[in-house]
MILUM-866948 format. One record per residue (C-alpha): residue number from 0; x negated, y, z negated. Coordinates in steps of 0.2 Angstrom, whole numbers, plus 5000, padded with zeros to 4 digits. Layout:
<recs>
   num   east   north     up
   NUM      X       Y      Z
...
</recs>
This chain:
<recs>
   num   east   north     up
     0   5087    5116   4947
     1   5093    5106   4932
     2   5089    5089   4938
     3   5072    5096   4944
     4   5071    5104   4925
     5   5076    5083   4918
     6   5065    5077   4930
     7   5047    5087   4924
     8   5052    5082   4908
     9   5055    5065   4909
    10   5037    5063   4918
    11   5029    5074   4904
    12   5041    5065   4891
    13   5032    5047   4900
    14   5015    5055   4901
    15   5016    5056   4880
    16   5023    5040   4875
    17   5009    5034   4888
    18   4995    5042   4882
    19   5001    5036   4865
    20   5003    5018   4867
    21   4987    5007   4865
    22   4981    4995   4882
    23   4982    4977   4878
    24   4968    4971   4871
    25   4966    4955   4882
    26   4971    4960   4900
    27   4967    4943   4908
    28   4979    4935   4894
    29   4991    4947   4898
    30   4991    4942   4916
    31   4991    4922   4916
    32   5005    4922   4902
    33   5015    4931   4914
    34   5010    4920   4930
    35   5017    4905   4919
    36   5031    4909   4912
    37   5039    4919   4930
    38   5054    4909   4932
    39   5060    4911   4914
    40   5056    4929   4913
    41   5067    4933   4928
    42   5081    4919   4922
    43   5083    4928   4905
    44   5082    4945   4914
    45   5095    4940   4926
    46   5106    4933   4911
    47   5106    4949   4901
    48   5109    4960   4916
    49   5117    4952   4930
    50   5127    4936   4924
    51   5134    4946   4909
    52   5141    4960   4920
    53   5155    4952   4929
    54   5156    4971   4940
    55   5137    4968   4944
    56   5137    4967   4961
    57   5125    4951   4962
    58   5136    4944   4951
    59   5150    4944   4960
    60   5140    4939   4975
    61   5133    4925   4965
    62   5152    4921   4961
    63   5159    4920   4980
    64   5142    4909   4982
    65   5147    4900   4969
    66   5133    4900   4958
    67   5136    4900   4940
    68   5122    4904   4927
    69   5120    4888   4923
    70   5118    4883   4943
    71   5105    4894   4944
    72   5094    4889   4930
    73   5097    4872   4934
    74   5091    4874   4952
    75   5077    4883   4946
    76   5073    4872   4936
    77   5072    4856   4948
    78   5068    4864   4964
    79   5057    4878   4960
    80   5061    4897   4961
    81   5057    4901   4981
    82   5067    4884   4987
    83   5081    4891   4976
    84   5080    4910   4982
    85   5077    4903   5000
    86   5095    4893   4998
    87   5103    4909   4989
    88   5098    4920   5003
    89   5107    4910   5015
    90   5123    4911   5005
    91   5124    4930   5004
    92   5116    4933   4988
    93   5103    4947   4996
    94   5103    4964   5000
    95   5098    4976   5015
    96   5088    4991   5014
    97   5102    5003   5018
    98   5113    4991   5007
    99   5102    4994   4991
   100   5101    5015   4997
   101   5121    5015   4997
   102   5121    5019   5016
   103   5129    5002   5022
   104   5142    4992   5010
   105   5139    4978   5003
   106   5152    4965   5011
   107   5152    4948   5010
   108   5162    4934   5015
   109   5175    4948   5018
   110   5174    4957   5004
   111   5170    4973   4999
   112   5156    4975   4984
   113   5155    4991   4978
   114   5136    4999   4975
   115   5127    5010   4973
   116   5106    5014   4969
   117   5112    5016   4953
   118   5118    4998   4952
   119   5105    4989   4951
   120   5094    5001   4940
   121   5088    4990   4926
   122   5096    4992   4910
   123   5081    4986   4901
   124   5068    4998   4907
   125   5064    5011   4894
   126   5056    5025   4893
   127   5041    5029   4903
   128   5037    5043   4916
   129   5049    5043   4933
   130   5042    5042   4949
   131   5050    5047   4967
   132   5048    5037   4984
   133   5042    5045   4999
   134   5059    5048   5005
   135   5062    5031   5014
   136   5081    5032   5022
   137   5085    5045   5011
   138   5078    5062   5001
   139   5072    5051   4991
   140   5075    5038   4977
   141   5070    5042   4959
   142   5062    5027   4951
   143   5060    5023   4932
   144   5042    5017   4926
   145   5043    5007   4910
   146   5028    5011   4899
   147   5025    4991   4900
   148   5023    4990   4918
   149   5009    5005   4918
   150   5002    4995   4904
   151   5002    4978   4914
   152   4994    4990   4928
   153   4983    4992   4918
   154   4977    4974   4918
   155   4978    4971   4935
   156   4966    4986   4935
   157   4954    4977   4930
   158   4954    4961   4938
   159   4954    4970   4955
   160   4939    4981   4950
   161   4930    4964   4945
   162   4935    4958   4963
   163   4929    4974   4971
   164   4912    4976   4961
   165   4917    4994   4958
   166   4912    4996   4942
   167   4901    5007   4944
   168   4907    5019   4957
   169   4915    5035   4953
   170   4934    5037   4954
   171   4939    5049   4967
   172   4960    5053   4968
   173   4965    5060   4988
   174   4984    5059   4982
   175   4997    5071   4984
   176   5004    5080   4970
   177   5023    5081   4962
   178   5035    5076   4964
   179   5024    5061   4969
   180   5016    5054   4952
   181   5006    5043   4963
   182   4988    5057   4960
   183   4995    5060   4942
   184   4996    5040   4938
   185   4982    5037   4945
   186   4972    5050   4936
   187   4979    5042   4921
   188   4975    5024   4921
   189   4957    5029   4926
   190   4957    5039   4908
   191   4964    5025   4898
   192   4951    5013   4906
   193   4935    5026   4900
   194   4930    5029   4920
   195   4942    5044   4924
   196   4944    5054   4940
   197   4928    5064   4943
   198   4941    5072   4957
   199   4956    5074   4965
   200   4960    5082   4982
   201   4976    5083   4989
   202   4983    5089   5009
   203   4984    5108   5009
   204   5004    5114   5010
   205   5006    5134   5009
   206   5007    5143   4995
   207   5028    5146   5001
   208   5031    5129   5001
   209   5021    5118   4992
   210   5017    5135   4976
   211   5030    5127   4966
   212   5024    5110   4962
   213   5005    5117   4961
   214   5011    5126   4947
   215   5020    5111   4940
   216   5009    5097   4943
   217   4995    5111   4936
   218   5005    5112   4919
   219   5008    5094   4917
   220   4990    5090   4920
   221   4985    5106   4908
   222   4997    5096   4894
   223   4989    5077   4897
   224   4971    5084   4894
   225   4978    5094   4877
   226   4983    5075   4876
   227   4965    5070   4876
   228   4967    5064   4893
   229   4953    5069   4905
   230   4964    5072   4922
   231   4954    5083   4934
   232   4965    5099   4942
   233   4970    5095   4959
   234   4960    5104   4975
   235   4968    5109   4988
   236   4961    5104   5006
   237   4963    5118   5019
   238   4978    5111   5030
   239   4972    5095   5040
   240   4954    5098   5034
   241   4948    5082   5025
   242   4928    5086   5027
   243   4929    5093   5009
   244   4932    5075   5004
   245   4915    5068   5014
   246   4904    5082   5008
   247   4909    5079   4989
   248   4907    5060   4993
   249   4887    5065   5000
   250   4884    5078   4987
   251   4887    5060   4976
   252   4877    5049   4984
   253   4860    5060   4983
   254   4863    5059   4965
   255   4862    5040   4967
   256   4883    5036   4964
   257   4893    5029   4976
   258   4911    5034   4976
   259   4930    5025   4975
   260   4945    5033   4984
   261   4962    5029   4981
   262   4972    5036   4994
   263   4985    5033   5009
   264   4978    5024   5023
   265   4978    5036   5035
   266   4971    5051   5022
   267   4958    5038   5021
   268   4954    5037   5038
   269   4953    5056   5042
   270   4941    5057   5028
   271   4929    5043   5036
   272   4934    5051   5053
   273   4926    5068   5047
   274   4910    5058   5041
   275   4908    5053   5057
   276   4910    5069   5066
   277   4898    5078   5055
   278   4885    5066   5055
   279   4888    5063   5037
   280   4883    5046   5027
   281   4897    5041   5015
   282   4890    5021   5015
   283   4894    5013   4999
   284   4909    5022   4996
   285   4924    5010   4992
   286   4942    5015   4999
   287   4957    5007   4991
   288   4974    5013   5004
   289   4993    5009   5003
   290   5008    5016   5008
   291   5006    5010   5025
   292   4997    4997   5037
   293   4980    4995   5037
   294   4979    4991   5056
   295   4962    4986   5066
   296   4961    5004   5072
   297   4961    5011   5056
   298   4950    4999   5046
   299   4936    4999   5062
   300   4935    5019   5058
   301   4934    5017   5039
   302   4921    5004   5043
   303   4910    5014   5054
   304   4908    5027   5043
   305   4899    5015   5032
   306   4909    5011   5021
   307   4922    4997   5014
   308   4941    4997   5011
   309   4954    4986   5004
   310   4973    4987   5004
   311   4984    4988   4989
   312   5004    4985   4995
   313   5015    4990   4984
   314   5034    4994   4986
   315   5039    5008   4973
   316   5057    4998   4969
   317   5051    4980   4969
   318   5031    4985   4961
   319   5015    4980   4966
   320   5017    4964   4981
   321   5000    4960   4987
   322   4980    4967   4986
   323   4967    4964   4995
   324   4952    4955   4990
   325   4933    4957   4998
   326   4936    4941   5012
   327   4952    4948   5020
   328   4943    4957   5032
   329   4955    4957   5046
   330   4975    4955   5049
   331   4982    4966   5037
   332   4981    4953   5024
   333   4982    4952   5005
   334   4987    4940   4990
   335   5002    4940   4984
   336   5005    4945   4967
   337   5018    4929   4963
   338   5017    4933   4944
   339   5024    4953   4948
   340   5036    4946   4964
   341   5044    4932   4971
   342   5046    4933   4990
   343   5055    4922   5005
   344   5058    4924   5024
   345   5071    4924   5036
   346   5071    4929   5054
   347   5078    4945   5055
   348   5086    4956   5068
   349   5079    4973   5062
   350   5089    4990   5066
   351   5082    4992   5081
   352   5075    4983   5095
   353   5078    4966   5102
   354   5068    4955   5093
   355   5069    4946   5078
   356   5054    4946   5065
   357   5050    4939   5050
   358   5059    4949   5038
   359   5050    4948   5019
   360   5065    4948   5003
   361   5059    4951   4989
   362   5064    4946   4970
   363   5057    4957   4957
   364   5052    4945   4943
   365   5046    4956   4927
   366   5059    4960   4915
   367   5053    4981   4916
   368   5054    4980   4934
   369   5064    4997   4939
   370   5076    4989   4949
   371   5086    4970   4949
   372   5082    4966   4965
   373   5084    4945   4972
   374   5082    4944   4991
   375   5081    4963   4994
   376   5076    4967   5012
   377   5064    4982   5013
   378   5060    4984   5029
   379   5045    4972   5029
   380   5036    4958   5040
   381   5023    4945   5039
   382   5016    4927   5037
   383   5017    4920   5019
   384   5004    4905   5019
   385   4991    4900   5009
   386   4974    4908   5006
   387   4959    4900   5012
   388   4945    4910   5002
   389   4939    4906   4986
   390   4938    4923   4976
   391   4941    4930   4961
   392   4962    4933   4966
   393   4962    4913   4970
   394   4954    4906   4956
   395   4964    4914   4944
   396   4979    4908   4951
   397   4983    4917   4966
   398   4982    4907   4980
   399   4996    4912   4993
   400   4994    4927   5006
   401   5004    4939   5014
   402   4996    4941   5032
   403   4999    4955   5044
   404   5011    4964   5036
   405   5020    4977   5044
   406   5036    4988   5045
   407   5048    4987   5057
   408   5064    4999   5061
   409   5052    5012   5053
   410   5040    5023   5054
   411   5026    5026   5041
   412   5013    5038   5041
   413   5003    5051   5028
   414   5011    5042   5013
   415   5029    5046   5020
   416   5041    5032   5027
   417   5054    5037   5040
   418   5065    5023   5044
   419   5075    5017   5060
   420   5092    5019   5055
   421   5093    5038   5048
   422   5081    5043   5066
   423   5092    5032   5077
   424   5106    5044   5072
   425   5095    5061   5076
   426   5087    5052   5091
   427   5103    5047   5100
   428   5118    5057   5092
   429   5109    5074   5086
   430   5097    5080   5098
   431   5107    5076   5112
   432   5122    5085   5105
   433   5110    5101   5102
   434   5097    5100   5115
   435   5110    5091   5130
   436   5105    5073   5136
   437   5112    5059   5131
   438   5107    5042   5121
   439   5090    5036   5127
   440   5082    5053   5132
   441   5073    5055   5117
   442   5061    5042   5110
   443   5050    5041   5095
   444   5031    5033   5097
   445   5017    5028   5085
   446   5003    5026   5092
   447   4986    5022   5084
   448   4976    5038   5085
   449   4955    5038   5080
   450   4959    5044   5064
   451   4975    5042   5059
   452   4994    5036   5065
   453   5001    5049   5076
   454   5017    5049   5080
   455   5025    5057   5097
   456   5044    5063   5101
   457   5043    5060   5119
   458   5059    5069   5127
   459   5068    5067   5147
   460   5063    5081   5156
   461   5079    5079   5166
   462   5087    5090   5153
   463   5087    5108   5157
   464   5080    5123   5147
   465   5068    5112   5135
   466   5052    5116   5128
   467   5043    5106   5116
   468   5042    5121   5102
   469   5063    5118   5103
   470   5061    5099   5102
   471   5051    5102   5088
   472   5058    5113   5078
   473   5079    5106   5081
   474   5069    5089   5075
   475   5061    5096   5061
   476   5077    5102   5055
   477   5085    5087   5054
   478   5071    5079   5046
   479   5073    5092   5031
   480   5090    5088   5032
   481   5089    5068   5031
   482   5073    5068   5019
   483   5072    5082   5009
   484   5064    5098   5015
   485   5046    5096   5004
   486   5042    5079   5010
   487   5046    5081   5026
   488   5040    5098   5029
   489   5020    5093   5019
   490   5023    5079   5029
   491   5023    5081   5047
   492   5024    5100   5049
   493   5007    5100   5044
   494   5001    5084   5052
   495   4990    5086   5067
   496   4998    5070   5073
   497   5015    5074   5077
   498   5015    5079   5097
   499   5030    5083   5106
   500   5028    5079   5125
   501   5042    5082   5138
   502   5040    5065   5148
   503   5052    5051   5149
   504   5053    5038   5137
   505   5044    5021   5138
   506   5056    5006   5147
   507   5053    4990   5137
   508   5050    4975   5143
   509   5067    4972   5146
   510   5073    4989   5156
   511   5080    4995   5142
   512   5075    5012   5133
   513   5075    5013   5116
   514   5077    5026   5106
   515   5067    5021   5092
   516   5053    5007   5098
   517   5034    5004   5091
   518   5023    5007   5107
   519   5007    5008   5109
   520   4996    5017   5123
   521   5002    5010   5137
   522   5020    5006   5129
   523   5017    4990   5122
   524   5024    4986   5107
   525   5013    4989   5094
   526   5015    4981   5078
   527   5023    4961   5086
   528   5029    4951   5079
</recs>
């Protein structure tokens, strides 16, 4: 209760010194001084925070690579940062997911690093409204947001609106509420840049569960407008009912405006789903998604609604990675935003599974980023190469792409990420040693639904006694348990796309069954690498 108490008021705390503090005058400016001057930003960040911490668990990885300071600078210097992070990551200076979470140590060339999350927190963040990840690998990690990173949100703001040719449509929020402050950012920066939200939705929870953080979030936005912001009350959808959504977009249209969402992806597509179903025109509107992969599937329902999307990805620890401009119409692609990130490859075993992928490690560059992070595995894959269009993103500088990013070892859907080490444990030592079974007879699949990622628990019927309300409900708990009871719960208790089936799991290719594999349909994989 006390660290729920600190956390309210640290976001209302941010939400004050927010309001407070003026936007920068030129955000253009803003945005190329930091694109050339990337290297010595993150070498004087890494000098005050990592190099003058001899405990600092990249220093002493930089010390058994041994890479002094002046090393470092030096190589940067003559070789360029990504040719020097690319030889750093082959000597041990990186980090695994699970490594940064504190769920693996952090061992190398024999030797024990201690860390924790809390090691690699940046000492130089200030200030500035908390945010919460969706409970990837753990219950979730509490992230600081600097008031200068909202601020130099700000200016990317504007630069992708330029790109999108938004500028005139109206602001729609289909975010969830606290303890995400994904909605409640979101509302805010629309304020600050005089077009704010007209509305906001969010999925239904019950009163039971989810009454708590409507009252919350309902305060804190009741305290921003007596702050002159203009932040709408969050509406509740009824549960898995997003036609509200489409009927507010046409009650728009026949006033002659077209509208922006910014939402998850697969939010997204139900709302464009429900278009469709009830003869609905929402053509014009503009949907901007994260949080997870904007596959084929998903942008062909968006699309034949009528209307137009473009994907944002960002990774709460690292920041914002890559966004979408109007040519990347295909492939999951987006620039990447070199002046916020710096980013290498390596082939990669993941968690699970037996191939290897292109794993993406990031480096967060800006000095108010919420984490130090060089090389830091997040779970991600992709091509790096450079972009072949000529828009807005390319002319002013960014001219490499990220193309079809996707997760592996995880599973992401409805805003939440659930990832292949913590469900390997329930798949293949829990359930069996509560439902009977053994390793292999309960496997995981995502597969691409019409409207949105479904994801089903497919379980041996060879085990006596099961039903699928058991399966559910033993998984469930565990899920609770592993990710903390609100996420999970407004997560996938209330998702029409979770299915239990009593069938036996998928064999791969290789006639093995695993307990945690990407398949499609017909049990192909469906994200390849």
């Amino acid at each position: 209760m006390l660290s729920e108490a600190k956390f309210y008021s640290g976001v209302l705390q941010g939400v004050r010194e927010y309001l407070r503090t003026p936007p920068h005058p030129d955000p253009e400016a803003v945005l190329r001084r930091q694109m050339e001057h990337r290297e010595e930003t993150l070498l004087t960040k890494l000098q005050s925070t990592v190099f003058q911490d001899p405990d600092h668990p990249y220093a002493q990885m930089f010390k058994l690579a041994g890479c002094a300071y002046a090393d470092l600078e030096a190589s940067v210097r003559r070789r360029g940062l990504e040719s020097t992070l690319q030889e750093l990551l082959e000597a041990g200076v990186c980090l695994s997911h699970d490594e940064f979470k504190g769920k693996q140590p952090v061992v190398r060339n024999g030797r024990h690093i201690p860390a924790t999350t809390d090691s690699f927190r940046n000492p130089l963040v200030r200030g500035g409204m908390t945010g919460m990840t969706s409970g990837s690998r753990s219950r979730g990690t509490r992230v600081p947001h600097d008031t200068r990173s909202r601020l130099y949100r700000e200016a990317w703001q504007v630069l992708r609106y330029r790109e999108w040719q938004v500028d005139r449509h109206l602001p729609v929020a289909l975010n969830p509420i606290l303890p995400s402050t994904t909605g409640l950012s979101f509302c805010l920066l629309q304020s600050r840049l005089g077009r704010p939200v007209r509305r906001w939705f969010t999925a239904g929870d019950s009163v039971k569960r989810g009454g708590h953080y409507r009252l919350m979030t309902g305060a804190i936005v009741g305290a921003s407008r007596l702050m002159g912001a203009h932040v709408p009350f969050p509406a509740v959808l009824p549960p898995n009912d997003f036609s509200p959504v489409a009927e507010w977009i046409v009650g728009c249209k026949r006033r002659g405006m077209n509208c922006l969402v910014n939402a998850f992806t697969s939010p997204a597509v139900r709302v464009a789903s429900a278009a469709i179903q009830l003869g609905l025109d929402i053509s014009g509107t503009v949907f901007t998604v994260a949080g997870e992969a904007l596959t084929g599937a998903k942008r062909a329902v968006i699309e034949a609604a009528g209307a137009e999307v473009y994907s944002y990805y960002p990774i709460s620890e690292v920041g914002g990675v890559g966004v979408a401009c109007r040519q990347m119409k295909t492939d999951n692609c987006v620039h990447l935003c070199h002046d916020r990130v710096a980013v290498v490859q390596k082939r990669t075993r993941p968690p699970v599974g037996d191939r290897e992928v292109d794993a993406l490690y990031f480096t967060s560059l800006q000095t108010f980023s919420p984490f130090v992070l060089i090389n830091a595995e997040m779970g991600d894959a992709g091509i790096i190469e450079p972009a072949a269009c000529d828009c807005l993103f390319s002319r002013f500088g960014f001219r490499w792409q990220i193309r079809g990013v996707y997760s592996y070892g995880k599973l992401t859907g409805q805003g939440m990420t659930l990832v292949g080490t913590d469900i390997l444990r329930i798949l293949e030592q829990t359930l069996p040693a509560q439902l009977g079974g053994a390793p292999g007879d309960f496997q995981l699949v995502e597969v691409e639904g019409s409207a949105q990622t479904e994801i089903v628990l497919r379980a041996s019927p060879r085990i006596q006694g099961l039903t699928p309300e058991r399966v559910r409900e033993c998984f469930l708990k565990e899920l609770r348990a592993c990710f903390g009871g609100s996420l999970a719960d407004r997560t996938w208790r209330h998702a029409e796309g979770f299915e239990v089936m009593i069938a036996e799991p998928f064999a791969t290719s290789t006639g093995k069954i695993l307990p945690l594999h990407l398949l499609g349909k017909q049990g192909r994989p469906l994200h390849a690498p």
